[in-house]
C-alpha positions in Angstrom: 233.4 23.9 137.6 232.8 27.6 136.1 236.2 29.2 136.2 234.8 32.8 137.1 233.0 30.7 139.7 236.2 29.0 141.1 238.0 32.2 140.7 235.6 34.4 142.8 235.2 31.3 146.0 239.2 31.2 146.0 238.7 35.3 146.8 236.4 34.7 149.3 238.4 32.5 150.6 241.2 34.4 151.1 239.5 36.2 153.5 239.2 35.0 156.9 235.4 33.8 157.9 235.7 33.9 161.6 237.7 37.3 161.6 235.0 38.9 159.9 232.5 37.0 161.9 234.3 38.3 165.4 234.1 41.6 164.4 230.8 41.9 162.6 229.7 40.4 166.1 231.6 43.2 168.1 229.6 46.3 165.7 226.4 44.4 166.1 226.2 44.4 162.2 224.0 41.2 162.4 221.7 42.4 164.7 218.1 42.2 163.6 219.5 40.3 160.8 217.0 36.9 159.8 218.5 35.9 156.5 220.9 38.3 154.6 224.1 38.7 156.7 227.1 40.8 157.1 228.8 38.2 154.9 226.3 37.9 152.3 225.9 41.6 151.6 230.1 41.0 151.2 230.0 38.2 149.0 227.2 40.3 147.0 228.9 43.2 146.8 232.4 41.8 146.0 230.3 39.8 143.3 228.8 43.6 141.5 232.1 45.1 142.1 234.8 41.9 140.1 231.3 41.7 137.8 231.8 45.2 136.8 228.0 46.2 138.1 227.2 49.8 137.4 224.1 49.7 139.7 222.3 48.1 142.4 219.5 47.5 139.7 222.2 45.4 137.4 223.8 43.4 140.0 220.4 42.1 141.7 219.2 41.2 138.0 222.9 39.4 137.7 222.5 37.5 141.2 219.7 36.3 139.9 220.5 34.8 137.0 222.7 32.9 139.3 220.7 32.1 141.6 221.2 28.4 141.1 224.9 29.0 142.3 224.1 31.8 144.6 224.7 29.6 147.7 228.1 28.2 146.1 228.9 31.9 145.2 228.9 33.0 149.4 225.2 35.2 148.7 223.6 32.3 150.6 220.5 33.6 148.5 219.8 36.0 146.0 219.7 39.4 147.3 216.7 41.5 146.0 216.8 45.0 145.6 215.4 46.1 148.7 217.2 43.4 151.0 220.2 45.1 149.4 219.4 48.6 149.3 218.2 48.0 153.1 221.8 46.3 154.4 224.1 49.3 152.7 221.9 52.1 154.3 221.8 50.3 157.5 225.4 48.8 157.5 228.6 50.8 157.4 
């Protein structure tokens, strides 16, 4: 197994699914949601921030290139750039 890989599920799961789950649920952040959840857009954007991503451009071009190991990584899919641009103008 990659090492950045096992490093970066062992953060993820440090966090607790179901409490993010519970409250995502209570601010309706899922709502209208088909594919690219609350926890995805986390996972993606925990990815571009440990990945030292200077822009939204750089870290869909890096999910990308993983996009082999994006469902291992937590992004369920690849994010494109509008999926992602859409969920952090929508989401708080």
């Amino acid at each position: 197994m990659n090492k950045g890989k096992y490093v970066f599920s062992q953060l993820l799961d440090f966090l607790d699914k179901d409490v993010f789950l519970r409250i995502s649920n209570k601010y309706n952040g899922n709502r209208y949601v088909k594919s690219f959840t609350c926890w995805n857009q986390l996972a993606v954007m925990m990815f571009g921030q440990l990945s030292n991503r200077e822009s939204l451009r750089d870290l869909v071009l890096a999910t990308q290139a993983h996009a082999n190991k994006a469902f291992h990584l937590g992004f369920g899919k690849y994010a494109s750039k509008s999926t992602l641009a859409d969920a952090n103008t929508k989401r708080d």
